[in-house]
MOPAC internal coordinates of N, CA, C and O (Angstrom, degrees):
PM7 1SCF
backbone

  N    0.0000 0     0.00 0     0.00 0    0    0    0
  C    1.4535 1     0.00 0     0.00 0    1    0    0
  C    1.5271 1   110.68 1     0.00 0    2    1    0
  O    1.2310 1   124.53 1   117.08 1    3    2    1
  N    1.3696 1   108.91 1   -62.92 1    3    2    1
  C    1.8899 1   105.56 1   159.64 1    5    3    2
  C    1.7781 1   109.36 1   -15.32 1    6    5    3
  O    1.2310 1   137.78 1    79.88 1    7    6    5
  N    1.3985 1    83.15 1  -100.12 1    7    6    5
  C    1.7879 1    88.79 1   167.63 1    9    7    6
  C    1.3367 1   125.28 1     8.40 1   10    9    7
  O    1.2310 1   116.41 1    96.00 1   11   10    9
  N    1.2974 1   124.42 1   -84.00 1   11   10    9
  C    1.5320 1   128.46 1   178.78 1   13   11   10
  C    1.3952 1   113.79 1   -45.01 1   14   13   11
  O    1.2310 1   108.96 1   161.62 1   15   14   13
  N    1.6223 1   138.28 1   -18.38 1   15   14   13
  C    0.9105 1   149.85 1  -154.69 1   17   15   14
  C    1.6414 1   111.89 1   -92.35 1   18   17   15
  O    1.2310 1   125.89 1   143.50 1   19   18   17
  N    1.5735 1   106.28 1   -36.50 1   19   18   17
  C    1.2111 1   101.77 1   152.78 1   21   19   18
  C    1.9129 1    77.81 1   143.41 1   22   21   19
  O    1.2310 1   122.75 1    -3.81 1   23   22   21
  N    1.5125 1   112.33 1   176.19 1   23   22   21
  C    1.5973 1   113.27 1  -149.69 1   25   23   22
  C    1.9643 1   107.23 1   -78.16 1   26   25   23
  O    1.2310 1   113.30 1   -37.55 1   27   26   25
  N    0.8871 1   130.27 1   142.45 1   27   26   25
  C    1.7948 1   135.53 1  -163.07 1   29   27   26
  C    1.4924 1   114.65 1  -141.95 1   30   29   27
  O    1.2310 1   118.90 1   -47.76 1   31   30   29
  N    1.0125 1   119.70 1   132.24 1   31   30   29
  C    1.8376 1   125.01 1   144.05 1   33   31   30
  C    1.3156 1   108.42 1   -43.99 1   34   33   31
  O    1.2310 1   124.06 1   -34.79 1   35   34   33
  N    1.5991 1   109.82 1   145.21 1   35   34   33
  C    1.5811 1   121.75 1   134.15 1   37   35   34
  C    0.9636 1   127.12 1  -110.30 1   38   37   35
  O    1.2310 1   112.52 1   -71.55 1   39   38   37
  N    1.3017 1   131.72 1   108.45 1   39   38   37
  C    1.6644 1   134.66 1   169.40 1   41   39   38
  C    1.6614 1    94.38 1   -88.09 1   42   41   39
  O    1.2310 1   132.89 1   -45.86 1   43   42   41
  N    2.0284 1    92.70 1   134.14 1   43   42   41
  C    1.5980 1    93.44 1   175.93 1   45   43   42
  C    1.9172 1    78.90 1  -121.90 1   46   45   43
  O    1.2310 1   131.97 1   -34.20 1   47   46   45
  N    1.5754 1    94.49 1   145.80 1   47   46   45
  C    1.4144 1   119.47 1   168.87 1   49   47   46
  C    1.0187 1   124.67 1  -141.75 1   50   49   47
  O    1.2310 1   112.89 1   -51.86 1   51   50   49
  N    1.4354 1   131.04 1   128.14 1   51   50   49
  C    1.5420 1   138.43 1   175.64 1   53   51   50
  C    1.2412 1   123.68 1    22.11 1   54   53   51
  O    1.2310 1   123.80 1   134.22 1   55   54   53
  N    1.5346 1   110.31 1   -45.78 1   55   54   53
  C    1.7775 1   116.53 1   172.49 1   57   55   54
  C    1.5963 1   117.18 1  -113.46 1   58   57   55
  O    1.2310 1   120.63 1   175.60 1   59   58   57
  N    1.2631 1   116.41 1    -4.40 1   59   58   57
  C    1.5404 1   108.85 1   170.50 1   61   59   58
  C    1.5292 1    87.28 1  -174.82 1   62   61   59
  O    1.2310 1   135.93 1    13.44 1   63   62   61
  N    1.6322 1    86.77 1  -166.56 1   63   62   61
  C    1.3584 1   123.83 1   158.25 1   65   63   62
  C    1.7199 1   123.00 1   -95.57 1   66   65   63
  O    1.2310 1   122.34 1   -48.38 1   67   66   65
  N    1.7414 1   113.12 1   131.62 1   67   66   65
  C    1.8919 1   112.15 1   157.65 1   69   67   66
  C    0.9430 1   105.66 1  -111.71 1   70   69   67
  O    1.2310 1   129.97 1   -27.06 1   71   70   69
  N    1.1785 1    98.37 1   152.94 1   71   70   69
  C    1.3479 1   122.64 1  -179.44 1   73   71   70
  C    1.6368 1   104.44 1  -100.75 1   74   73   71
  O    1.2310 1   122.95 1   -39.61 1   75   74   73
  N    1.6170 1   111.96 1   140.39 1   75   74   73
  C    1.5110 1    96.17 1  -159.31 1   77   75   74
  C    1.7190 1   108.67 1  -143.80 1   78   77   75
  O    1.2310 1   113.96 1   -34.83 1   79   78   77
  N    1.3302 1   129.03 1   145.17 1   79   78   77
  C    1.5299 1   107.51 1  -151.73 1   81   79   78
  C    1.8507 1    67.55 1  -131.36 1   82   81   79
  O    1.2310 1   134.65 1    67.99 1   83   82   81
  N    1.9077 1    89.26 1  -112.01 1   83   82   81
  C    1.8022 1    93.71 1   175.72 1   85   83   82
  C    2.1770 1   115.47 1   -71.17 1   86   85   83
  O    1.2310 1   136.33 1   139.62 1   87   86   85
  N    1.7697 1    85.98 1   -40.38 1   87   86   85
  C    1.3389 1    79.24 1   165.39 1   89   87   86
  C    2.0808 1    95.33 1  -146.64 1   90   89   87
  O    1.2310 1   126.47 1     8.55 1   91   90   89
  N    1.0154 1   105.17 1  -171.45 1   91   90   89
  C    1.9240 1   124.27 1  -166.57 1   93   91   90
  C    2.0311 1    85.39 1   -57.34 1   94   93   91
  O    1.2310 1   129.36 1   -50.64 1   95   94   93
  N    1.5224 1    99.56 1   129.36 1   95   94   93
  C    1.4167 1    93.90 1   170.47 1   97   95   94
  C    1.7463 1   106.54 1  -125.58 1   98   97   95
  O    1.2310 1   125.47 1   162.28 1   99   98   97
  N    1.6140 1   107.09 1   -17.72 1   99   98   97
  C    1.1662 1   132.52 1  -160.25 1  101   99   98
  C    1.8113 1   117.91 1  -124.31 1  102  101   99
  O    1.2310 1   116.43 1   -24.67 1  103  102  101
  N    0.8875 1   124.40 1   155.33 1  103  102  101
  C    1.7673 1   123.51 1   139.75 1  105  103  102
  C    1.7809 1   126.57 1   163.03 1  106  105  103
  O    1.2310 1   125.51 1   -10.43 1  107  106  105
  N    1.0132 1   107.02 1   169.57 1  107  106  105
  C    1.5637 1   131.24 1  -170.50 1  109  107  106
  C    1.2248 1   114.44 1   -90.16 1  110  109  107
  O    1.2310 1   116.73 1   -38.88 1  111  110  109
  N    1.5732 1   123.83 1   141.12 1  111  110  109
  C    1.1210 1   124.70 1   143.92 1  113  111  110
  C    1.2732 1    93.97 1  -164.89 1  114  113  111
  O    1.2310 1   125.68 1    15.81 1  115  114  113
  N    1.4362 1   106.69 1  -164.19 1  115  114  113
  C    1.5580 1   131.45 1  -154.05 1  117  115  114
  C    1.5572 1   104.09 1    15.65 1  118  117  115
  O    1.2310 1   116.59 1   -76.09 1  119  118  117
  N    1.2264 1   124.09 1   103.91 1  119  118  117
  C    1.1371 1   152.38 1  -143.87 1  121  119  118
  C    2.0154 1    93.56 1  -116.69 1  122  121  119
  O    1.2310 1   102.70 1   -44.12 1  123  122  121
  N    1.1622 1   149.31 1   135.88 1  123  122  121
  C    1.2907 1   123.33 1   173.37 1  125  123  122
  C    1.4872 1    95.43 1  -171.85 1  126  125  123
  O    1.2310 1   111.03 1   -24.41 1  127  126  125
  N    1.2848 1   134.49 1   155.59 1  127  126  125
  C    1.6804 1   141.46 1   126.66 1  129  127  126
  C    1.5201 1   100.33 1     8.74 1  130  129  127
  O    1.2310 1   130.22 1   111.76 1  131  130  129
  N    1.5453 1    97.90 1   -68.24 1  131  130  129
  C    2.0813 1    75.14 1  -173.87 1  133  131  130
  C    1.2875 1   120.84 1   -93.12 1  134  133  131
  O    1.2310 1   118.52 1  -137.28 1  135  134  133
  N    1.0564 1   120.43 1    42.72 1  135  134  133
  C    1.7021 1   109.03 1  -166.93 1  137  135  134
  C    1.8210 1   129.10 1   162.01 1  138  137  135
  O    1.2310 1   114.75 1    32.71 1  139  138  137
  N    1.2363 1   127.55 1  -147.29 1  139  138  137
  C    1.2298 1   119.65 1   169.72 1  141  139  138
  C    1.6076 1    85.40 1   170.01 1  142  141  139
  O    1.2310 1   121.95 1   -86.59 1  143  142  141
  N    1.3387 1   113.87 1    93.41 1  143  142  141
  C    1.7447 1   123.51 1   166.40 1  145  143  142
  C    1.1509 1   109.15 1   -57.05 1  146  145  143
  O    1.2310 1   115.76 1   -57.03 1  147  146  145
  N    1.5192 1   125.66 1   122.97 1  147  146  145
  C    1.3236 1   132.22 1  -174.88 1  149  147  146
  C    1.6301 1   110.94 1  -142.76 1  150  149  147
  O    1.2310 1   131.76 1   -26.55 1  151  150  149
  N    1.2301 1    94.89 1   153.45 1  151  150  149
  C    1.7291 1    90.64 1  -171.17 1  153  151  150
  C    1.9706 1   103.38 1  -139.27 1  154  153  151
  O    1.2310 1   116.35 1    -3.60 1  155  154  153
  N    1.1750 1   124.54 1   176.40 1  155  154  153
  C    1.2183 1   132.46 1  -161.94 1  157  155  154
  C    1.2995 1   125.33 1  -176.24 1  158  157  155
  O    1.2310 1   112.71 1   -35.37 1  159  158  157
  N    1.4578 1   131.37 1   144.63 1  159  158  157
  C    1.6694 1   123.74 1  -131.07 1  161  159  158
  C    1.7325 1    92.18 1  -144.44 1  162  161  159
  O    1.2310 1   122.38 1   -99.92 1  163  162  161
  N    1.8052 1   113.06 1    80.08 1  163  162  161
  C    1.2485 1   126.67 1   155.69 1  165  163  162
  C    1.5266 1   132.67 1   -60.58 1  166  165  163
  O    1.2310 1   122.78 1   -42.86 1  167  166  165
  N    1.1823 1   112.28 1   137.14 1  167  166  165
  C    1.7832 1   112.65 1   151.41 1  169  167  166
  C    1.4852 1   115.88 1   -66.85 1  170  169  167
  O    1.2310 1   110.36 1   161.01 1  171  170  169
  N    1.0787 1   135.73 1   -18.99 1  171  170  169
  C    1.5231 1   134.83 1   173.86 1  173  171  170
  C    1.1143 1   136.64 1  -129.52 1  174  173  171
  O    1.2310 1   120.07 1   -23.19 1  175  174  173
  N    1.4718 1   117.47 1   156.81 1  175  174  173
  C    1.8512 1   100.61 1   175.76 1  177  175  174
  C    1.0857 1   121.34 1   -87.13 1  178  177  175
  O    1.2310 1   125.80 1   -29.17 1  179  178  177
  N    1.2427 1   106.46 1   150.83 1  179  178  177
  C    1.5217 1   126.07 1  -170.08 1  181  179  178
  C    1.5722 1   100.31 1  -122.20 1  182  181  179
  O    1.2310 1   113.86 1   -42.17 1  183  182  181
  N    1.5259 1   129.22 1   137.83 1  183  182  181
  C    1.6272 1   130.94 1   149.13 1  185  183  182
  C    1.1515 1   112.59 1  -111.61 1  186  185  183
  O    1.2310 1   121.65 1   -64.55 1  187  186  185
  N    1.0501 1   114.45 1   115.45 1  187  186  185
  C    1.5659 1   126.54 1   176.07 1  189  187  186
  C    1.8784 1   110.96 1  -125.05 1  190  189  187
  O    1.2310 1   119.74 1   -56.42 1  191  190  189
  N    1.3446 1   118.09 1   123.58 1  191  190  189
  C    1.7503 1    94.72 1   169.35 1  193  191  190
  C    1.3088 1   110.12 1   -68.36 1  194  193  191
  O    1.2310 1   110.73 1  -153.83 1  195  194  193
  N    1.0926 1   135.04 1    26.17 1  195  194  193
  C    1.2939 1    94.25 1  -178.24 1  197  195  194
  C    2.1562 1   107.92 1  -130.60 1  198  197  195
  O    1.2310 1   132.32 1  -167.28 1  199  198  197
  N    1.5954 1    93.81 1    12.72 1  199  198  197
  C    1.4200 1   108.98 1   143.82 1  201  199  198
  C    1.4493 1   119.27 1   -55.04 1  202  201  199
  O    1.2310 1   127.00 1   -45.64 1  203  202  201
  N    1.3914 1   104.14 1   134.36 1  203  202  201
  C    1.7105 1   107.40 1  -179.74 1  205  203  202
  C    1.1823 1    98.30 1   -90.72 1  206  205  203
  O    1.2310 1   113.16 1   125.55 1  207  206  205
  N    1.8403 1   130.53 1   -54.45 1  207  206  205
  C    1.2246 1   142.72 1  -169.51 1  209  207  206
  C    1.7232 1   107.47 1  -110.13 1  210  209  207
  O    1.2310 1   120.18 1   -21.89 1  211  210  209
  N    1.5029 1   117.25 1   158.11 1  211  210  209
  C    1.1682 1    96.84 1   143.28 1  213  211  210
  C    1.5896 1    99.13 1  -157.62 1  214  213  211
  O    1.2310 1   120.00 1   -43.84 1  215  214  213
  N    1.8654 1   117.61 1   136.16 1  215  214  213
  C    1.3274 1   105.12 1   174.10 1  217  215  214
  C    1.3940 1   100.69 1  -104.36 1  218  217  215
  O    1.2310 1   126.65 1   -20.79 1  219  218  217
  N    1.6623 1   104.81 1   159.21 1  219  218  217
  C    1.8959 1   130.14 1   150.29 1  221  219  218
  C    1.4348 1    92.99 1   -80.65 1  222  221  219
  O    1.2310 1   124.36 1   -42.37 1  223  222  221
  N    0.9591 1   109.23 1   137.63 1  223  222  221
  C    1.4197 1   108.81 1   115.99 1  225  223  222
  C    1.9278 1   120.91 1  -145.07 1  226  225  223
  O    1.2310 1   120.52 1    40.08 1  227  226  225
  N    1.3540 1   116.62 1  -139.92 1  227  226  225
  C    1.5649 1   100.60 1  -134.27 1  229  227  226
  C    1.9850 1    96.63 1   -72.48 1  230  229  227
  O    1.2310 1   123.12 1   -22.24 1  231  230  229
  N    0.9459 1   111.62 1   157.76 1  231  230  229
  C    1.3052 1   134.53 1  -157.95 1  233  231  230
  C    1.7695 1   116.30 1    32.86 1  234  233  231
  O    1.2310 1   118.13 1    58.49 1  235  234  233
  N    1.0727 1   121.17 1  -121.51 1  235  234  233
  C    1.4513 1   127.06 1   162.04 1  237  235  234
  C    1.1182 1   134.05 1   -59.81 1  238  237  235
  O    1.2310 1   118.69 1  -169.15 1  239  238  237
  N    1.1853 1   120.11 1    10.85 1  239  238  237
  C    1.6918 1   142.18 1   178.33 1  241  239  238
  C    1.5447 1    96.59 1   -63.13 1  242  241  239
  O    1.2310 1   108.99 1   -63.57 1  243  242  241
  N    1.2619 1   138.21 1   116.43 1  243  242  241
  C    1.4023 1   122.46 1   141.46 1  245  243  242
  C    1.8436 1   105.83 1  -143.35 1  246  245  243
  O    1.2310 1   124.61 1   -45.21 1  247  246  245
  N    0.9482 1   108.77 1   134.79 1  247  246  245
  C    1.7657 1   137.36 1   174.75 1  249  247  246
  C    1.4788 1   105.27 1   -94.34 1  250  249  247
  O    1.2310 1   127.25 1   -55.52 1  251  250  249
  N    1.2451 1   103.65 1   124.48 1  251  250  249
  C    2.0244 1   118.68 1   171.79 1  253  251  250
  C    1.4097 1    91.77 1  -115.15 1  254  253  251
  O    1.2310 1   125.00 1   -33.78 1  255  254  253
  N    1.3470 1   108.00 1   146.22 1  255  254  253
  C    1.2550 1   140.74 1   152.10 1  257  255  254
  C    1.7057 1   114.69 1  -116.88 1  258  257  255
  O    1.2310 1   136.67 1   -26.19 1  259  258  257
  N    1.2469 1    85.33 1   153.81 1  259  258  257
  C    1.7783 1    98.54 1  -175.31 1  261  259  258
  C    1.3448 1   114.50 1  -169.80 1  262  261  259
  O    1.2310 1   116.44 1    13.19 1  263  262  261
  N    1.3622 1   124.37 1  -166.81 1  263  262  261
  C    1.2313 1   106.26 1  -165.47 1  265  263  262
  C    2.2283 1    95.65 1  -166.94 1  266  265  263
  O    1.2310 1   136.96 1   -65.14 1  267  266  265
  N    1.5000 1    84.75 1   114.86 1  267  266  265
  C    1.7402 1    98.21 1  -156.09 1  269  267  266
  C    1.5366 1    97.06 1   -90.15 1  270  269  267
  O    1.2310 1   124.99 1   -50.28 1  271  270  269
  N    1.6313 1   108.03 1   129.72 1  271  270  269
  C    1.4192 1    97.64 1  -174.15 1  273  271  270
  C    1.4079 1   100.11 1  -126.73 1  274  273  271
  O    1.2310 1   113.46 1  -165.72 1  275  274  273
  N    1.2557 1   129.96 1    14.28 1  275  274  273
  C    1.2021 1   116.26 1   158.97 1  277  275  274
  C    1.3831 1   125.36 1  -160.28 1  278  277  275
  O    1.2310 1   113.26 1   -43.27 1  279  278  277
  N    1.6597 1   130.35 1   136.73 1  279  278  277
  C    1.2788 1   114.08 1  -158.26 1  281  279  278
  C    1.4877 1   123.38 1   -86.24 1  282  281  279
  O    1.2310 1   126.98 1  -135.72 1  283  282  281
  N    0.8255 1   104.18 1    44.28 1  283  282  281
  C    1.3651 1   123.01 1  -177.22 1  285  283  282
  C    2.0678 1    95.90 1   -85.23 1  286  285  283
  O    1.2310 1   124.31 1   -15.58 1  287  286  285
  N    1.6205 1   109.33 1   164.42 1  287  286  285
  C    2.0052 1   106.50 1  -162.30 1  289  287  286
  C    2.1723 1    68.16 1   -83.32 1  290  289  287
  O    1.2310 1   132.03 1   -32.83 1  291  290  289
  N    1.1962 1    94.38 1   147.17 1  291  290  289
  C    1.1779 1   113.74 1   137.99 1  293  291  290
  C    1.5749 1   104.97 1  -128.07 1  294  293  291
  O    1.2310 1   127.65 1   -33.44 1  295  294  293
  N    1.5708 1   102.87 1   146.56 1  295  294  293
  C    1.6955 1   123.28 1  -167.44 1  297  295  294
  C    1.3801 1   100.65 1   -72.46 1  298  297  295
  O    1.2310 1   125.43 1   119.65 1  299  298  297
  N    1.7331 1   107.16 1   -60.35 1  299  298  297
  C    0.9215 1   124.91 1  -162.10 1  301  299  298
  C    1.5832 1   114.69 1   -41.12 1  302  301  299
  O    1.2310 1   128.89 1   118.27 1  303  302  301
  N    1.8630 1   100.48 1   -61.73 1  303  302  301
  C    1.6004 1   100.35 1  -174.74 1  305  303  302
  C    1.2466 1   107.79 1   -80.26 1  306  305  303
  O    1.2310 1   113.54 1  -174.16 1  307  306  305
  N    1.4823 1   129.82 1     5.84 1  307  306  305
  C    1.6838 1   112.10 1   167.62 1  309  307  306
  C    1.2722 1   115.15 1   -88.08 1  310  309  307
  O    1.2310 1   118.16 1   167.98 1  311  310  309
  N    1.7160 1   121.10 1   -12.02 1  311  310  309
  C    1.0201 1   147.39 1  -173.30 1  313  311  310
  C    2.0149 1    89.96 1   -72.87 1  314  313  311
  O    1.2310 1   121.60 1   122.33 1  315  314  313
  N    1.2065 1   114.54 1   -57.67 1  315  314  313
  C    1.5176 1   122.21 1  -161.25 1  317  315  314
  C    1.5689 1    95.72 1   -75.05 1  318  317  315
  O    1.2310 1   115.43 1   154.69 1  319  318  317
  N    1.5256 1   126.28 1   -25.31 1  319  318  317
  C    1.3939 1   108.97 1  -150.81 1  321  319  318
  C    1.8239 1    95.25 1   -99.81 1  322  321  319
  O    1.2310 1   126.81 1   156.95 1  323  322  321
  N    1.3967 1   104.51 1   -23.05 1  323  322  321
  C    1.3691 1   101.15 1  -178.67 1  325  323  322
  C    1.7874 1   105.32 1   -73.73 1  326  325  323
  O    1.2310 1   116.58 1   141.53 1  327  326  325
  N    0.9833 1   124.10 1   -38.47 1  327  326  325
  C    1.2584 1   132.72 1   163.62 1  329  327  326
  C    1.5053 1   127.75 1   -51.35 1  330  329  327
  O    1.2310 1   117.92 1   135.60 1  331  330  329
  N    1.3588 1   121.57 1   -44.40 1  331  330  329
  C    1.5013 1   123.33 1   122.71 1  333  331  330
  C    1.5751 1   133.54 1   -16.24 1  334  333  331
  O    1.2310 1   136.67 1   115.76 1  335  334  333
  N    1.7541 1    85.33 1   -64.24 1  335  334  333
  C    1.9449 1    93.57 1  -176.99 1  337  335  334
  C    1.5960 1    97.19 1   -55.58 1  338  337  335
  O    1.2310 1   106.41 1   142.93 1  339  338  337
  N    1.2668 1   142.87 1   -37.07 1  339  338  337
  C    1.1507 1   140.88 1  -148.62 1  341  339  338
  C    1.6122 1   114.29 1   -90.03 1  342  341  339
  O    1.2310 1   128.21 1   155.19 1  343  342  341
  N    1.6862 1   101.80 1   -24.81 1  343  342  341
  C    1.5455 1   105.83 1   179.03 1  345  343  342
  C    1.4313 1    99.71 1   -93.33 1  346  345  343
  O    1.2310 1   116.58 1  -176.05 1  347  346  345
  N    1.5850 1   124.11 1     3.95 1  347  346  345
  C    1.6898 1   115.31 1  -178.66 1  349  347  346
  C    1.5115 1    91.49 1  -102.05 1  350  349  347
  O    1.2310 1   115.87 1   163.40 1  351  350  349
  N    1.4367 1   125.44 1   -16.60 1  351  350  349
  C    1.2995 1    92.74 1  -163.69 1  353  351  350
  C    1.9004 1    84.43 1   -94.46 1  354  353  351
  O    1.2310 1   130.52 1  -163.78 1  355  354  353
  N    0.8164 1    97.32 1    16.22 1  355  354  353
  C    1.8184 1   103.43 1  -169.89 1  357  355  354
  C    1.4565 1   125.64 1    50.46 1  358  357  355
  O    1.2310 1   123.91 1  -117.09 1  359  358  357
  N    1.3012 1   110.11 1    62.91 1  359  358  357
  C    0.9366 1   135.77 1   173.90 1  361  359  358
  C    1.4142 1   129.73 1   -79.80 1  362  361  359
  O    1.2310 1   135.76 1   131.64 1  363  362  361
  N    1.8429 1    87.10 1   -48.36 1  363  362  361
  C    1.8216 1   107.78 1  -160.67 1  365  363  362
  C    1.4592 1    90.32 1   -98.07 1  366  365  363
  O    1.2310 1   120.10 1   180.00 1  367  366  365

Protein backbone atom coordinates (compact mmCIF):
# COMPACT_ATOMS: atom_id res chain seq x y z
CA UNK A 1 0.00 0.00 0.00
CA UNK A 2 3.05 2.45 0.80
CA UNK A 3 4.21 1.61 -2.63
CA UNK A 4 1.41 3.10 -4.71
CA UNK A 5 2.07 6.28 -2.92
CA UNK A 6 5.00 7.02 -4.75
CA UNK A 7 8.96 5.61 -4.20
CA UNK A 8 10.23 5.38 -0.01
CA UNK A 9 12.96 4.11 2.43
CA UNK A 10 12.59 1.42 4.99
CA UNK A 11 14.33 1.91 8.16
CA UNK A 12 13.79 -1.31 10.36
CA UNK A 13 14.46 -0.63 14.20
CA UNK A 14 14.20 -2.66 17.30
CA UNK A 15 10.34 -2.21 17.32
CA UNK A 16 9.27 -2.03 13.68
CA UNK A 17 9.64 -0.73 10.48
CA UNK A 18 9.43 3.52 8.93
CA UNK A 19 8.62 4.26 6.24
CA UNK A 20 10.68 7.23 5.04
CA UNK A 21 10.31 9.87 2.12
CA UNK A 22 12.11 13.46 3.18
CA UNK A 23 11.48 12.52 6.72
CA UNK A 24 9.26 9.20 8.68
CA UNK A 25 5.55 9.81 7.56
CA UNK A 26 4.50 6.17 8.19
CA UNK A 27 5.31 2.73 10.08
CA UNK A 28 4.87 -0.87 11.38
CA UNK A 29 5.18 -2.82 14.19
CA UNK A 30 3.80 -5.54 16.22
CA UNK A 31 3.39 -7.58 13.32
CA UNK A 32 1.15 -10.89 14.51
CA UNK A 33 -1.69 -13.61 13.36
CA UNK A 34 -4.10 -10.86 14.01
CA UNK A 35 -2.92 -7.91 12.48
CA UNK A 36 -0.01 -5.50 11.65
CA UNK A 37 -0.12 -2.17 14.10
CA UNK A 38 0.49 0.68 11.94
CA UNK A 39 0.56 4.26 12.45
CA UNK A 40 0.68 7.52 10.15
CA UNK A 41 1.66 11.28 10.42
CA UNK A 42 -1.36 13.79 9.21
CA UNK A 43 -1.88 17.58 8.93
CA UNK A 44 -5.50 17.10 10.12
CA UNK A 45 -8.00 15.54 12.26
CA UNK A 46 -9.58 12.74 11.39
CA UNK A 47 -12.49 10.59 13.71
CA UNK A 48 -12.77 7.39 12.70
CA UNK A 49 -13.77 4.33 15.30
CA UNK A 50 -11.71 2.37 14.17
CA UNK A 51 -8.43 4.30 15.38
CA UNK A 52 -6.98 2.52 18.39
CA UNK A 53 -4.74 5.61 19.36
CA UNK A 54 -4.60 8.98 18.32
CA UNK A 55 -1.87 11.74 19.24
CA UNK A 56 -1.89 15.94 18.89
CA UNK A 57 0.74 17.29 19.17
CA UNK A 58 1.87 21.01 18.72
CA UNK A 59 -0.15 22.64 16.00
CA UNK A 60 -1.30 20.31 13.09
CA UNK A 61 0.72 17.42 14.13
CA UNK A 62 -1.60 14.45 14.55
CA UNK A 63 -0.43 10.54 14.38
CA UNK A 64 -3.24 7.57 13.95
CA UNK A 65 -2.66 4.32 14.96
CA UNK A 66 -4.68 1.35 14.00
CA UNK A 67 -4.42 -1.96 13.52
CA UNK A 68 -4.76 -3.72 9.77
CA UNK A 69 -6.21 -7.09 9.78
CA UNK A 70 -6.50 -7.99 6.49
CA UNK A 71 -4.69 -7.65 3.19
CA UNK A 72 -7.23 -7.12 1.26
CA UNK A 73 -6.99 -2.76 -0.70
CA UNK A 74 -8.75 -0.87 1.76
CA UNK A 75 -9.46 2.73 -0.05
CA UNK A 76 -9.86 4.34 2.88
CA UNK A 77 -6.28 3.76 4.50
CA UNK A 78 -4.52 4.15 1.11
CA UNK A 79 -6.46 7.19 0.87
CA UNK A 80 -4.78 8.31 4.54
CA UNK A 81 -1.32 6.84 3.82
CA UNK A 82 -0.77 8.59 0.53
CA UNK A 83 -1.73 11.73 2.27
CA UNK A 84 0.80 10.95 4.87
CA UNK A 85 3.35 10.19 2.00
CA UNK A 86 2.76 13.84 1.11
CA UNK A 87 3.26 15.47 4.64
CA UNK A 88 6.75 13.27 4.83
CA UNK A 89 7.90 14.38 1.77
CA UNK A 90 6.71 17.86 3.14
CA UNK A 91 4.66 18.83 0.89
CA UNK A 92 1.28 19.10 2.78
Amino acid sequence: MVGRCGPYTIVANKTGLEFMVRVRFAGMDAVSERGVSMSFWLKEQIERPRFRKVAHYDGRDWVYYLRLTSLDDDEEIQRWLCRSYEVGCQRA
